[in-house]
C-alpha positions as CSV (number, residue, x, y, z in Angstrom):
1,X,90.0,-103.2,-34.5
2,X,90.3,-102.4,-38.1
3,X,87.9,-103.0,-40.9
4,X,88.3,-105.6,-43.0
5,X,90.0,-104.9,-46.0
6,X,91.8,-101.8,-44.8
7,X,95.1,-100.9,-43.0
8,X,95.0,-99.3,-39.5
9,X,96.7,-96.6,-41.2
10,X,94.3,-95.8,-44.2
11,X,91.7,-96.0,-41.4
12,X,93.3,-93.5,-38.7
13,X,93.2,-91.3,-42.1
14,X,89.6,-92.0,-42.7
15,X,89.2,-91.3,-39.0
16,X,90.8,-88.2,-39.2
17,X,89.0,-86.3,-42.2
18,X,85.9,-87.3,-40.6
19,X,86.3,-85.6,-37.0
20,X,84.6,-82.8,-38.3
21,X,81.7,-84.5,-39.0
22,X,81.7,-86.9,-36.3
23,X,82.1,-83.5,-33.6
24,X,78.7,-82.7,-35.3
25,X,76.9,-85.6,-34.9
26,X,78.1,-86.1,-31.1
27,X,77.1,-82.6,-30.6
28,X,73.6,-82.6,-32.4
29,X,72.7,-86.4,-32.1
30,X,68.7,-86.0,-33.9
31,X,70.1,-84.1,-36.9
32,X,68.0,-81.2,-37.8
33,X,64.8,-81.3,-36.5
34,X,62.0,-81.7,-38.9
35,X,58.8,-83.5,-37.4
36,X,57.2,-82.3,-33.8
37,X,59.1,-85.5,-32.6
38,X,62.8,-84.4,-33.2
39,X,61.7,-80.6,-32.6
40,X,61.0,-81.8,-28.8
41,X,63.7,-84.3,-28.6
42,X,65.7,-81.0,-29.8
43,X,64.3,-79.2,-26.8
44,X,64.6,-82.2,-24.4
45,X,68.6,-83.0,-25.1
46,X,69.6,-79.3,-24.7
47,X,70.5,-78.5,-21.0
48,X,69.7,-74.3,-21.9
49,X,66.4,-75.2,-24.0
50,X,65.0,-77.2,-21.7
51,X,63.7,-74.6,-19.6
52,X,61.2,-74.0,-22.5
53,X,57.9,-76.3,-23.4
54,X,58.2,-77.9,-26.2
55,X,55.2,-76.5,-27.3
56,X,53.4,-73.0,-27.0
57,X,49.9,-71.8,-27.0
58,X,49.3,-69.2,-30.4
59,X,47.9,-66.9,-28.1
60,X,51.5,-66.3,-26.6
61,X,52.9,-65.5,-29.7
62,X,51.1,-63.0,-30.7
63,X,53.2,-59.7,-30.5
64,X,50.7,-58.0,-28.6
65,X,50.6,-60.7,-26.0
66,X,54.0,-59.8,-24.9
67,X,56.0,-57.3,-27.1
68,X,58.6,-59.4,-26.1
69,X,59.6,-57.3,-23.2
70,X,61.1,-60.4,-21.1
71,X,63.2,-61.8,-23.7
72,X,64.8,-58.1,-24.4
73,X,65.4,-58.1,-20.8
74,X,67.6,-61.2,-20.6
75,X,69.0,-60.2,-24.5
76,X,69.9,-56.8,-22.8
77,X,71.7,-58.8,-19.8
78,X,73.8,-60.9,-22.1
79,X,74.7,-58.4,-24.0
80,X,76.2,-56.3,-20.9
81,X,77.3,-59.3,-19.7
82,X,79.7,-60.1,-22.4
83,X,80.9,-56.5,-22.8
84,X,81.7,-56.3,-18.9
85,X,83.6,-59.3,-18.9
86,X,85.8,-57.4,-22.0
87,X,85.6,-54.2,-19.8
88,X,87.1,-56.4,-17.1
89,X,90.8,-57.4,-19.1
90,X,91.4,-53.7,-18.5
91,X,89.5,-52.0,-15.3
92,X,91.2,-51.5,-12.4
93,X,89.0,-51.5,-9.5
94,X,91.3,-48.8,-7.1
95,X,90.3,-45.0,-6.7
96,X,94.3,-44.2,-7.8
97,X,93.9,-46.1,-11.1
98,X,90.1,-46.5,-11.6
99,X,89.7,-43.6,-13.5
100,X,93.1,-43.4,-15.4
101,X,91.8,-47.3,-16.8
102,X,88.7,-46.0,-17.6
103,X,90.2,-43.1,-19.9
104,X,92.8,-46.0,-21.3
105,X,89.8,-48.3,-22.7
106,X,88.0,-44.8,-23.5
107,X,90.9,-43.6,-25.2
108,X,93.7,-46.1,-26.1
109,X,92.3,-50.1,-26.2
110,X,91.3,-50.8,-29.6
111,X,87.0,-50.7,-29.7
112,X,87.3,-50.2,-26.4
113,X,85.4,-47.3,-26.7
114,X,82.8,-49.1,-28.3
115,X,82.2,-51.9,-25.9
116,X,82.3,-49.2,-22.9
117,X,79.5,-47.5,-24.9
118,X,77.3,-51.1,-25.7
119,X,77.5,-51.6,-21.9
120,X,76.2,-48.5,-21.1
121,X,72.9,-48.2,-22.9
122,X,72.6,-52.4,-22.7
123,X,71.9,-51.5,-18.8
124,X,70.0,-48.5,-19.6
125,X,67.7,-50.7,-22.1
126,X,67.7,-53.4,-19.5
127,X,65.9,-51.3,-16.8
128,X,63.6,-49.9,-19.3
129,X,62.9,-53.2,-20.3
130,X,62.2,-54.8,-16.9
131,X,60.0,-52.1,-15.9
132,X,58.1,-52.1,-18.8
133,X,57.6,-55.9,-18.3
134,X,56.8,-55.5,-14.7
135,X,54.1,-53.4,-16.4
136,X,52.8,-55.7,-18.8
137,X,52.6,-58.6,-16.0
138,X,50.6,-56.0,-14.3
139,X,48.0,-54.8,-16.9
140,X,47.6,-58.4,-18.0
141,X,47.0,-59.8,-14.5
142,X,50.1,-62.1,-14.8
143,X,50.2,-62.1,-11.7
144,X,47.3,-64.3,-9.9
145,X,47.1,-68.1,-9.3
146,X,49.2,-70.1,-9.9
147,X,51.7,-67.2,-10.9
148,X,52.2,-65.6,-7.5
149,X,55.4,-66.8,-6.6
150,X,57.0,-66.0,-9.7
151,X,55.4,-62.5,-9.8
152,X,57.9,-62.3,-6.3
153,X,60.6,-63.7,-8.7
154,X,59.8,-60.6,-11.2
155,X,59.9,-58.3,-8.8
156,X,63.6,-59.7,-7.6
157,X,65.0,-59.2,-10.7
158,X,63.7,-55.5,-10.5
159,X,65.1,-54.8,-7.4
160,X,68.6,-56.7,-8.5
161,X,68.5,-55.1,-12.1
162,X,68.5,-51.4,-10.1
163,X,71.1,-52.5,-8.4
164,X,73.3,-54.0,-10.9
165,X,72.8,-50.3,-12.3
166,X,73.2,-48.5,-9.3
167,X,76.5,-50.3,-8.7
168,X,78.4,-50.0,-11.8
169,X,77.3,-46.1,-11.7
170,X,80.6,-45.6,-9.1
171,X,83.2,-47.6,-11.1
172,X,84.7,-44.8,-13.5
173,X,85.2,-43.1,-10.4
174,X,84.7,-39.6,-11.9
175,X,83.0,-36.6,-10.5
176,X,79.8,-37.6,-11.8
177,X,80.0,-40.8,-10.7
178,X,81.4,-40.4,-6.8
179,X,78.9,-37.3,-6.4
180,X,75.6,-39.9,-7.6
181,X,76.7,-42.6,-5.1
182,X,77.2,-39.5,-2.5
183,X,74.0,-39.1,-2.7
184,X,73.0,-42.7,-2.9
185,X,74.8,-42.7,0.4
186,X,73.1,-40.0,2.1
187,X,69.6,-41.6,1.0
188,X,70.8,-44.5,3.1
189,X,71.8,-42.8,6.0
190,X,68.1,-40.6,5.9
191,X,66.6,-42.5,8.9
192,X,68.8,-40.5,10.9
193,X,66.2,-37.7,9.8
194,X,63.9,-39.0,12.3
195,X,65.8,-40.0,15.5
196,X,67.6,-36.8,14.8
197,X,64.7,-35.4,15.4
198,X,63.5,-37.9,18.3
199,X,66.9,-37.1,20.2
200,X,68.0,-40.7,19.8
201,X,70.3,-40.9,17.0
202,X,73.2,-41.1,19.6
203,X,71.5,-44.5,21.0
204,X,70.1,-45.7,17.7
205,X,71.9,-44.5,14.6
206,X,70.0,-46.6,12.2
207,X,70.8,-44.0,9.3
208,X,74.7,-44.7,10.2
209,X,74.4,-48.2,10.3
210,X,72.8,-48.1,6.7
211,X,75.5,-46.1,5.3
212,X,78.2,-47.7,6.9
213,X,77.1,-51.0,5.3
214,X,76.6,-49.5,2.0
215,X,80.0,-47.9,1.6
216,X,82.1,-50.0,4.2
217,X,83.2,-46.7,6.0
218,X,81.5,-43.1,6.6
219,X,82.7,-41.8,2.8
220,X,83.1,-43.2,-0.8
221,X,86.5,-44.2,-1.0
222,X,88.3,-46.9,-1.5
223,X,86.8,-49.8,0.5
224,X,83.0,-48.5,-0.8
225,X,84.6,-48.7,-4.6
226,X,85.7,-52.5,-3.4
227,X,82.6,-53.2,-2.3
228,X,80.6,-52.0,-5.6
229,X,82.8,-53.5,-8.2
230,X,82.4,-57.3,-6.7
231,X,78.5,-56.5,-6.2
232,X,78.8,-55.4,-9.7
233,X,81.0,-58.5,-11.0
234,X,79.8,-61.0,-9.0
235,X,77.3,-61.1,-6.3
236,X,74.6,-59.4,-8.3
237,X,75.1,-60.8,-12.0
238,X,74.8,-64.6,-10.1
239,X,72.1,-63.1,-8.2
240,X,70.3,-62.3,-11.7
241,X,71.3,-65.5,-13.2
242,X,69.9,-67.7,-10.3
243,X,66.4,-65.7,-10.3
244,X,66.0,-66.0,-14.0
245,X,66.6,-69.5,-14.2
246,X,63.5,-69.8,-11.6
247,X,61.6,-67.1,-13.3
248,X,61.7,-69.1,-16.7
249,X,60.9,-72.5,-14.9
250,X,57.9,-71.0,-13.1
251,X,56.7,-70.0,-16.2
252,X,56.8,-73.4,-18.0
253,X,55.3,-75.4,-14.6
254,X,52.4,-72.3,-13.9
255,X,51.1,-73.4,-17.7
256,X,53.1,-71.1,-20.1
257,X,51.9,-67.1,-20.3
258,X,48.5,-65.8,-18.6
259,X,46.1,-66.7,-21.2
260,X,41.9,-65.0,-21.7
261,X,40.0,-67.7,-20.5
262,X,38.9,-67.7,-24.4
263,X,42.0,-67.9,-26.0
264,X,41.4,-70.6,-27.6
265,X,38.3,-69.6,-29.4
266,X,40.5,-66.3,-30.3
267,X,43.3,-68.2,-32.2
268,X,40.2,-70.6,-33.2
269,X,40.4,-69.5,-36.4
270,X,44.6,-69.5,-36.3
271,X,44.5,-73.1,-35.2
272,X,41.8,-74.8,-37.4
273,X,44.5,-77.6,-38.7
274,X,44.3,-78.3,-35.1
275,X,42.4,-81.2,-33.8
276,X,41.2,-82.2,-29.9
277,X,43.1,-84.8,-27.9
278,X,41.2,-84.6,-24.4
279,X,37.4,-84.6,-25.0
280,X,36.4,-86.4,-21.7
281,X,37.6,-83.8,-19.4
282,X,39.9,-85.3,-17.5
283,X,40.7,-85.5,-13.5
284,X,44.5,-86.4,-13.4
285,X,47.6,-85.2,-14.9
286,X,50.6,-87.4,-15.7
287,X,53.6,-87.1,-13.2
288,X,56.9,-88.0,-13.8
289,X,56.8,-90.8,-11.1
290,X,53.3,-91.8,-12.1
291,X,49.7,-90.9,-13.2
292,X,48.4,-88.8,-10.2
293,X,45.6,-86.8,-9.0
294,X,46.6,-82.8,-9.6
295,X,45.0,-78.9,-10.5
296,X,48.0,-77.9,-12.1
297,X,47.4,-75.8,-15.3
298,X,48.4,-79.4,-17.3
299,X,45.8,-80.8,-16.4
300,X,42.7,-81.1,-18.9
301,X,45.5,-79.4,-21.4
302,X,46.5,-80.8,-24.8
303,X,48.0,-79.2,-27.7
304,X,45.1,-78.0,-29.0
305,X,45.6,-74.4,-30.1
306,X,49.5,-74.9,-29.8
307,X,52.8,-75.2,-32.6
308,X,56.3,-76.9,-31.6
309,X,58.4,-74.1,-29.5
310,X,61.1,-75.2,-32.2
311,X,60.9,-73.4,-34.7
312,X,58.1,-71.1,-33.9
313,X,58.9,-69.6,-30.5
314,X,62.8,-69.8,-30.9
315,X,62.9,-67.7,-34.2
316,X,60.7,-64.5,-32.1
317,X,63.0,-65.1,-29.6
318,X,66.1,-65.0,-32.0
319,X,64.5,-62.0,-33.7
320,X,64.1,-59.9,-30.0
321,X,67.6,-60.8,-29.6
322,X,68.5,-59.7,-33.2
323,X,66.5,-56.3,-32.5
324,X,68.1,-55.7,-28.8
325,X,71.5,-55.8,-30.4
326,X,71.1,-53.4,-33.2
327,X,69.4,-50.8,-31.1
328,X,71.9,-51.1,-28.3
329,X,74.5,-50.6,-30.8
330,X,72.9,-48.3,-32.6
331,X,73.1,-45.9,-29.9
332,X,76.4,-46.7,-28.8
333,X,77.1,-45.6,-32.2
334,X,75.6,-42.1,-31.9
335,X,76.1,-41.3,-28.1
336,X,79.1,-42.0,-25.9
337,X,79.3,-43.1,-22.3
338,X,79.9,-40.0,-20.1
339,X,83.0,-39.8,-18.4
340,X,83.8,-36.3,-16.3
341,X,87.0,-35.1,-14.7
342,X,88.6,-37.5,-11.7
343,X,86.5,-37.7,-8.4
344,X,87.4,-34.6,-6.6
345,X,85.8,-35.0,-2.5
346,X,86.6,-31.4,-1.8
347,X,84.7,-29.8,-5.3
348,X,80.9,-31.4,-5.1
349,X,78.9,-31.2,-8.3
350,X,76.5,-28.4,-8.7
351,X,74.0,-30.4,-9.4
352,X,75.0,-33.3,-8.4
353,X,72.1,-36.0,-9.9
354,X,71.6,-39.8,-9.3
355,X,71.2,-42.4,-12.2
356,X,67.8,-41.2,-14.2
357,X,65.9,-44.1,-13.3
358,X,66.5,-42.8,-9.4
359,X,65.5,-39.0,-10.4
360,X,62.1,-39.1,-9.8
361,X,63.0,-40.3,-6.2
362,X,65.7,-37.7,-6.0
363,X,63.0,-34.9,-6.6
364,X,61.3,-36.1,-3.4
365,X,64.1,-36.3,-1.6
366,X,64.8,-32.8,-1.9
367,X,61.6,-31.9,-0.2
368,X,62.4,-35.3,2.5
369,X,65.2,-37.6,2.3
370,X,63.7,-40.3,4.4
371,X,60.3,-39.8,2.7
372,X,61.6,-39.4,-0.6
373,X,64.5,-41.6,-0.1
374,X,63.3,-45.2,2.1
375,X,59.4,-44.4,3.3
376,X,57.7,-43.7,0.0
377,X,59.8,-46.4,-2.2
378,X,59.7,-48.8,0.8
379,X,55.8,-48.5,0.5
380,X,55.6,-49.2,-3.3
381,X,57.9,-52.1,-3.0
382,X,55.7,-53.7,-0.5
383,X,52.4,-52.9,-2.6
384,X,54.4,-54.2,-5.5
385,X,54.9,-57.3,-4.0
386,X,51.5,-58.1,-1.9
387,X,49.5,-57.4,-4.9
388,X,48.9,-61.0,-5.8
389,X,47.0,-61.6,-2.3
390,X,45.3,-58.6,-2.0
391,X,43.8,-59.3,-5.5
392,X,41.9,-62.7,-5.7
393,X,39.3,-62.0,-8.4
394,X,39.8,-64.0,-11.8
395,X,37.9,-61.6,-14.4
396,X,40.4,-60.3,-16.7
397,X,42.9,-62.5,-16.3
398,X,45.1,-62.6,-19.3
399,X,43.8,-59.5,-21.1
400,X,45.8,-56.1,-21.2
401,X,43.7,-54.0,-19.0
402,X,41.6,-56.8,-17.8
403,X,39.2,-56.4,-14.9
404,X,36.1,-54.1,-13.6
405,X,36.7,-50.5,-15.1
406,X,39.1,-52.2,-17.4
407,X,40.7,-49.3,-20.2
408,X,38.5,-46.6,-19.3
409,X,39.4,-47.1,-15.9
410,X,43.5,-46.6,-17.1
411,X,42.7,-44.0,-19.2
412,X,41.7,-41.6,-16.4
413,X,43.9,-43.0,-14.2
414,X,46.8,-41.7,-16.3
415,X,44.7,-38.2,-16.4
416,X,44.7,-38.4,-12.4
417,X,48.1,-39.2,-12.1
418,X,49.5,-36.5,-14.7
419,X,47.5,-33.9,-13.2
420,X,48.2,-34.5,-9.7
421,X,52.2,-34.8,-9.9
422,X,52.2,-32.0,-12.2
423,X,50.0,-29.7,-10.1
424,X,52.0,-30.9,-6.9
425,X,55.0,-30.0,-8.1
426,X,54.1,-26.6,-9.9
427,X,52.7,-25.9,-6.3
428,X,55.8,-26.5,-4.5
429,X,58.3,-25.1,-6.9
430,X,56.1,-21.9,-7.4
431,X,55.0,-21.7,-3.6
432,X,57.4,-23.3,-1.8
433,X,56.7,-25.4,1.2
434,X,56.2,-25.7,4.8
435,X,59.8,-24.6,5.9
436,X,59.8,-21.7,3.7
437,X,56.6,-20.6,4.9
438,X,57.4,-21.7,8.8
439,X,61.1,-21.1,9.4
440,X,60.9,-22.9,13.0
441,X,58.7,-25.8,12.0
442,X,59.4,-29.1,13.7
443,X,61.2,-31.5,10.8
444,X,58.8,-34.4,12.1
445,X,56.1,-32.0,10.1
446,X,58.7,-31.3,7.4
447,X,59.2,-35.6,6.9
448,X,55.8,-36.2,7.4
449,X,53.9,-33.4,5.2
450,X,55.9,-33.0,2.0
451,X,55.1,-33.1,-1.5
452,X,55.7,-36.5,-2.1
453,X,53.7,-38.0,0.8
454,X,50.5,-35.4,-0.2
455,X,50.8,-37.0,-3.8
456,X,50.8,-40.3,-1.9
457,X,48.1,-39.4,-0.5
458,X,46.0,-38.0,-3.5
459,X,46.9,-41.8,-5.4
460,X,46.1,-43.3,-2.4
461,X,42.8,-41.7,-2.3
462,X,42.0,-41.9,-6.2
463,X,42.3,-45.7,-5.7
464,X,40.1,-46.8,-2.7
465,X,37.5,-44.2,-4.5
466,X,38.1,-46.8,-7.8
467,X,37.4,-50.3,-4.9
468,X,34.2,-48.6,-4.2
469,X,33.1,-47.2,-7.2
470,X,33.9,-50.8,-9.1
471,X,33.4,-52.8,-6.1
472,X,36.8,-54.2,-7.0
473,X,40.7,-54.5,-5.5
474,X,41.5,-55.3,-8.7
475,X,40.2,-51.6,-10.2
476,X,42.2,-50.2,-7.0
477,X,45.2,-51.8,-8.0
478,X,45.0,-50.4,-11.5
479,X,44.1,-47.4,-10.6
480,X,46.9,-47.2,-8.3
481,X,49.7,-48.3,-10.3
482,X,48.6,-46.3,-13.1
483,X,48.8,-43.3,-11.1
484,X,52.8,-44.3,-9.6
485,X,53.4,-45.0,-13.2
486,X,52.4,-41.4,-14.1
487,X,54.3,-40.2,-11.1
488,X,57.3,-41.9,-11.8
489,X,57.5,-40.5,-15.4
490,X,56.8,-36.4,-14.5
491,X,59.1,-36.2,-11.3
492,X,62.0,-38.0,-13.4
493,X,61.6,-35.9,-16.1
494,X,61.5,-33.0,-13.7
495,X,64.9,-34.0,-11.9
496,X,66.3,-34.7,-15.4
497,X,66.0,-31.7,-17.3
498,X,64.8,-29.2,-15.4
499,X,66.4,-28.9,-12.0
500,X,70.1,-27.1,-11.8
501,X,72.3,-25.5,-9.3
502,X,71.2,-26.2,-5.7
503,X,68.3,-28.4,-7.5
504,X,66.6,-24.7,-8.1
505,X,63.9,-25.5,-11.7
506,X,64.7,-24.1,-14.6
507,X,63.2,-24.0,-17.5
508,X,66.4,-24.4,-20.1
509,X,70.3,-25.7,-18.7
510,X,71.0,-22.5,-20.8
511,X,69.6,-20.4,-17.7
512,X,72.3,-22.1,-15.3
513,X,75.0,-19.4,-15.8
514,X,72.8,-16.5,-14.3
515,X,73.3,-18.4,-10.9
């Protein structure tokens, strides 16, 4: 109906020059938010928001609380996945015209370039990033009650981020990139190592069976380029999504970040405008259904010592995601995504190297590929993921470095690990190792005794020294990851820039044409 005093007409033109205010308002119903109420009704009414309190301790959000190592992760992600879903307009996904598409956005789509180079080093600051902040919820002790479960969601978006990487590696389907999955491939198939040697391999091809799942046939070729473009493109981004959507929930309902048990007397002086709600210690925590008996981290907790998540948390959010944008495109400016001659099966690459974040592994490999490629990794993965229940105590919790031995303890744990990969390695590479030395050794000996299980060993070692010299898993466990950490770092550095031809070490690439 009309209103009084004007024509349906004059009103449909009313109507009309107001849609874009009325879209607006329909859109954003509380107006800007200006008092704590509207900031949380802001929170509330937004379906991607609401995975967020509405109100977070100061203590997480300080910068050295988290260096905002999570929310570069997920920045990173977004911004790969946007570019990959340009990339995808123009890539091809079959070996005849895989590469020739990669060399037209390369080469011929406008900016294509451009993007091709933002997705690169998005991923590569994206698995920086998640390691790093697998490292942080580590040193901080993220990890104990009531954050166990989503310290198995962390370590599922490690694994899937690796393989997100891993997986889009193949897809230019150049030589570098079908001579890395090769390789990949062969890791796969390194059980056969052992019943090869056990004389079972024709009963129980385990190896086989691994490969033949990886690549959907015995070689990289078509059906194994397939299979990696809709893990890429599908399977593995949804993956990611799924587990970060749980990761961010579990963080709200565990009670926000891994807080000192002082942290409130820390941002004390911070928080001084703030005043106490619960002073009578309370038993019971209010459900959504009703007011019920509960030891989740809500109860007992006001917002004492906290500020609205809008604006305060949103804006260092904005600002990581401000920051992760200009670096990633700051090096796409300066360095462009490799891309090699056309996959060639019959000319391998000399050397032929996996992604750099699988180097370090590589380097062990060359000494044992089941070792190097499934025992060793399999180990840490399992350690990674157990630590939560082999660690129980409470001291530290919160703190970087937290726990008996505490910084001292890190500080020569890096020293350990350092010296022992270094001195390791110089040992094999200078002496060689058992099959140079024993031409006719069984390869049980050769899988069993390498380099990288003797450094396993030494870690190993270092650690249950640091549970009885602290009386303390949690010293062990630092001491251990510190050491892996350290590891990691010299033995991909090692298969980065100093192995060449036949993964012989030099000291310079300049040395490679004397071989």
């Amino acid at each position: 109906m009309k209103a009084e005093g004007y024509s349906a007409l004059h009103e449909f033109w009313i109507n009309l020059r107001g849609i874009p205010n009325h879209v607006y308002r329909a859109m954003f119903r509380g107006g800007p938010p200006k008092t704590d109420r509207t900031r949380s009704s802001f929170i509330f009414g937004n379906v991607f928001l609401h995975l967020h309190s509405v109100r977070t301790h100061l203590w997480s959000l300080r910068w050295s609380t988290t260096m905002g190592l999570g929310i570069m992760t997920t920045a990173a992600f977004l911004i790969t996945l946007v570019t990959g879903i340009l990339l995808m307009f123009y890539y091809k996904p079959y070996p005849d015209v895989a590469y020739q598409s990669i060399k037209d956005i390369h080469f011929i789509v406008p900016t294509g370039r451009f993007m091709r180079n933002i997705h690169r080093w998005a991923a590569n600051v994206m698995v920086v990033a998640v390691i790093l902040h697998m490292a942080r919820a580590f040193y901080t002790a993220s990890y104990r009650k009531p954050r166990e479960f989503n310290w198995f969601i962390g370590w599922g978006l490690l694994v899937t981020t690796l393989g997100l990487s891993f997986t889009g590696y193949l897809l230019p389907w150049d030589q570098l990139a079908y001579w890395a999955i090769t390789i990949g491939a062969n890791i796969a198939q390194s059980p056969r190592e052992i019943t090869d040697a056990l004389g079972i391999t024709a009963w129980a091809d385990i190896g086989g069976l691994q490969r033949e799942i990886l690549l959907g046939s015995d070689k990289v070729g078509e059906e194994a380029l397939i299979r990696f473009y809709l893990l890429h493109v599908m399977i593995l981004p949804l993956t990611l999504v799924m587990l970060m959507a749980v990761h961010f929930w579990r963080i709200r309902k565990d009670g926000g970040l891994a807080k000192p048990a002082n942290a409130d007397e820390l941002v004390g002086q911070e928080a001084k405008e703030f005043y106490p709600v619960f002073t009578d210690a309370p038993t019971k925590t209010y459900h959504l259904a009703a007011v019920v008996k509960g030891k989740t981290p809500a109860v007992g907790s006001g917002p004492e010592h906290t500020v609205p998540s809008m604006p305060h948390l949103f804006y260092a959010e904005l600002g990581v995601l401000m920051l992760t944008t200009l670096i990633c495109v700051a090096l796409a400016f300066v360095s462009d995504a490799p891309l090699k001659e056309l996959a060639n099966p019959l000319v391998p690459e000399n050397p032929a190297k996996a992604p750099w974040y699988f180097l370090g592994l590589q380097e062990i490999v060359s000494f044992s590929a089941f070792m190097g490629g499934i025992g060793i990794p399999m180990l840490c993965v399992i350690g990674l993921g157990l630590i939560p229940f082999l660690d129980r105590e409470k001291e530290g919790t919160g703190e970087w470095f937290g726990g008996p031995g505490g910084r001292k303890l890190v500080k020569w744990s890096v020293v350990v690990g350092f010296a022992a990969s270094i001195l390791v390695e110089a040992f094999a590479i200078k002496f060689g190792w058992l099959r140079e030395w024993f031409p006719n050794i069984p390869q049980l000996f050769i899988t069993f005794i390498n380099p990288g299980t003797v450094l396993t060993a030494i870690y190993a070692t270092y650690s249950i020294w640091a549970v009885r010299r602290y009386n303390s898993t949690r010293a062990g466990a630092l001491a251990l990851f510190t050491c892996f950490l350290c590891g990691f770092i010299v033995l991909t550095v090692i298969g980065t820039y100093f192995r060449g031809p036949n993964w012989d070490f030099f000291w310079s690439p300049s040395d490679w044409g004397g071989h």
